[in-house]
C-alpha positions in Angstrom: -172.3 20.2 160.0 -172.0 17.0 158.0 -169.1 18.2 156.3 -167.5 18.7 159.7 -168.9 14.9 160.3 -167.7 13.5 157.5 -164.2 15.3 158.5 -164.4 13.5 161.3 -164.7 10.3 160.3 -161.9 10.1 157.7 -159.9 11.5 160.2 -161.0 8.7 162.7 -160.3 6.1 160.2 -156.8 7.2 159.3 -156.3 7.5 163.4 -157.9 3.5 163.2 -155.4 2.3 160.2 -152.0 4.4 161.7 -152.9 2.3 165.4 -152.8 -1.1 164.0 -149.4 -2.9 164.2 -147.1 -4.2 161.8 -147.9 -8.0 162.4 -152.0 -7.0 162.0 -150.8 -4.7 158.9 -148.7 -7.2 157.4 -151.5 -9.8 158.4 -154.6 -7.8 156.2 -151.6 -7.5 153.4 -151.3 -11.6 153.1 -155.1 -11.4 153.8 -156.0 -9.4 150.8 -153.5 -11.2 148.5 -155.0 -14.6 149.1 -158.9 -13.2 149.3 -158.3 -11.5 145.8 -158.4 -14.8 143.0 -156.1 -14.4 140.5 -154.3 -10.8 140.6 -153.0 -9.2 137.5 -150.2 -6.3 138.5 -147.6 -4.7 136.8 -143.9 -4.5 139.0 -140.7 -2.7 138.7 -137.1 -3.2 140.0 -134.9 -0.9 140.7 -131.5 -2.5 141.5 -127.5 -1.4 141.2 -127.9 -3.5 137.9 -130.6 -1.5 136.2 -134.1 -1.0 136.3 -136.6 -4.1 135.1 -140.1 -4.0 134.5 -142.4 -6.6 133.5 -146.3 -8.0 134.6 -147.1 -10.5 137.5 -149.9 -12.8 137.7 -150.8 -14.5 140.5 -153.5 -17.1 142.2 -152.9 -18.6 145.6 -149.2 -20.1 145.2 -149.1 -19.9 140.9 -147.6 -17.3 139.6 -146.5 -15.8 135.7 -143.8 -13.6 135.4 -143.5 -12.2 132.0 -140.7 -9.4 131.6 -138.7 -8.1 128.3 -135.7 -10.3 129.7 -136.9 -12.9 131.8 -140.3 -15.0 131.6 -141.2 -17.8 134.6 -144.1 -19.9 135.0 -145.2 -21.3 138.4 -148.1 -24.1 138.3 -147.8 -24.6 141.9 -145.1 -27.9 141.5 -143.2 -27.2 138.2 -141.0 -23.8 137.5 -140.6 -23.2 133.8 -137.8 -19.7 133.4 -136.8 -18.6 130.2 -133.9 -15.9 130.4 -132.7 -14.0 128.0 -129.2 -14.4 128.9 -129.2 -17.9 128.6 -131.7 -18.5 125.5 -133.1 -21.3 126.9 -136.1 -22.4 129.2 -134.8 -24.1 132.3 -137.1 -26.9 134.0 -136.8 -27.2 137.5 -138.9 -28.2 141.1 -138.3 -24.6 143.3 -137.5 -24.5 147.0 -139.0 -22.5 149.2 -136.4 -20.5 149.4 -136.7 -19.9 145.8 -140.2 -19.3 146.2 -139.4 -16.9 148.6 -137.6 -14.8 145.9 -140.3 -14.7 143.1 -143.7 -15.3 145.1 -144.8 -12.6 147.2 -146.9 -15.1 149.3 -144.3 -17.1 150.1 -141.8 -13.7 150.5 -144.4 -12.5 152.8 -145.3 -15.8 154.9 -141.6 -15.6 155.2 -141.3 -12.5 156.9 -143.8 -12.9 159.3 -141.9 -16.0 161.0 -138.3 -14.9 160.4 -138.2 -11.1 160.9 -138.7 -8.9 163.6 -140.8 -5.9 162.4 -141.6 -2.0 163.5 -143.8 0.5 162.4 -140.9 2.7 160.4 -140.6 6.1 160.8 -140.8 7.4 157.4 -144.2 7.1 156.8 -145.9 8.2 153.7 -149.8 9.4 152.5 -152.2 6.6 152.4 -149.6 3.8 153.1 -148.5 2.0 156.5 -144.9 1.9 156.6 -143.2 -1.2 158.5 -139.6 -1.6 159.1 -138.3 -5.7 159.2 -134.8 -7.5 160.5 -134.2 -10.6 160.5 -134.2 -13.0 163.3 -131.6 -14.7 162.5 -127.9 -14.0 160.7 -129.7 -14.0 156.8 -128.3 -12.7 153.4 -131.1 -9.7 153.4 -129.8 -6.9 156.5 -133.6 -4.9 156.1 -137.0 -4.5 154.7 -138.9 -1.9 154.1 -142.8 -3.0 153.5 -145.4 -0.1 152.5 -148.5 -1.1 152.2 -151.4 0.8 151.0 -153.8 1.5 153.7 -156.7 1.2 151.3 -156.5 -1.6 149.8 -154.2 -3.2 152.2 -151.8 -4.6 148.9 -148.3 -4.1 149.3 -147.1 -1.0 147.3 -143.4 -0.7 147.6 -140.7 -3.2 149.1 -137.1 -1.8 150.0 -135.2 -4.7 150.5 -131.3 -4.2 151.7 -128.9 -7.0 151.1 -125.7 -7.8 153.6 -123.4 -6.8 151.4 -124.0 -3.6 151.0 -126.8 -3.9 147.6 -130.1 -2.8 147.5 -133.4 -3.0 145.4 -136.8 -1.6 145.5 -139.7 -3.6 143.9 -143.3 -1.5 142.9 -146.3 -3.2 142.3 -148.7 -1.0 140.6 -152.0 -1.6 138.7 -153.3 -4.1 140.5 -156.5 -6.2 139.0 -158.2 -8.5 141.3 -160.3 -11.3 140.8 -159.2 -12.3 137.4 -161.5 -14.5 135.4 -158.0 -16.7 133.8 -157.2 -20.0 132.7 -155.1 -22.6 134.7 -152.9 -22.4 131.6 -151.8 -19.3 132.4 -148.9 -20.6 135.2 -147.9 -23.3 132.9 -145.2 -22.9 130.0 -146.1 -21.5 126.7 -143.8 -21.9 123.8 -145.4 -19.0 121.7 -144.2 -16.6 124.4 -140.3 -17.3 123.5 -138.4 -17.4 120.6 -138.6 -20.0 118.2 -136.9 -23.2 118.7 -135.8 -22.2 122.0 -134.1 -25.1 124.3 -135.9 -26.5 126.8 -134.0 -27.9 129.8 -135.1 -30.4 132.6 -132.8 -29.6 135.4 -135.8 -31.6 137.9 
């Protein structure tokens, strides 16, 4: 009997997270990111380029990207991005629209104003799968947002450009509530090489 119970009220529960809809979903996922302090994750990108990999750190609107390639720093005002194209750590005040593009936040608080949004109708085991347009004529044709019914932290992002590219970003290993200094979002010259340039573009 209370295995037939507790079969029950799993089922009940995955009944109670499939009803919600996409606005309430994506709601809880901006939610849980904000209510978690400082969150340590590890991300990959799978794009037409190649496939990157790298850790994300992230409190509030600060962020630290650190990747084989690419490092960026993110205090909240000041962006600090070393590339390793370039070999040299640009300086520079972002956007919002660049914010958009390397804050998940901001990418998120973004889609909730400009997109339209469905529940999609691939969905997968212990995720809630929403399907996003944009409003408006933008530069990204479709998102595909699934979010871990769980935890409510976005898993995967499917993101399809206007001209015909394409990208997926996974966010695995999340640690929440990170004990972390305020140094952490601001540049540090031991984590690139040796007399490295350092560019103010502000």
């Amino acid at each position: 009997m209370k295995k037939t119970i507790t079969t029950l009220a799993l089922c009940l529960l995955a009944i109670a997270a499939q009803a919600q809809t996409p606005q309430q979903m994506l709601d809880k996922a901006v939610s849980a990111l904000r209510s978690a302090g400082t969150i340590a994750a590890t991300y990959q990108v799978k794009a037409t380029q190649g496939v990157f990999a790298g850790n994300i750190v992230m409190a509030g609107s600060k962020y630290r990207i650190i990747s084989k390639d690419m490092k960026c720093w993110y205090d909240g005002t000041t962006q600090w991005t070393w590339s390793s194209a370039t070999d040299e750590v640009n300086i520079t005040t972002p956007t919002p629209e660049d914010l958009q593009m390397t804050n998940p936040i901001a990418a998120a608080d973004d889609l909730k104003t400009n997109f339209n949004m469905w529940k999609a109708r691939g969905q997968i085991p212990g995720h809630y799968a929403i399907m996003m347009r944009p409003k408006q004529k933008s530069n990204i044709e479709q998102v595909y947002l699934y979010i871990n019914t769980n935890t409510s932290l976005l898993h995967i992002a499917h993101v399809k450009m206007s001209d015909g590219t394409a990208f997926t970003l996974t966010l695995t290993n999340y640690k929440t509530h990170q004990n972390l200094p305020a140094t952490t979002f601001t540049f540090d010259k031991s984590m690139v090489p040796a007399g490295t340039q350092v560019v103010d573009l502000r």
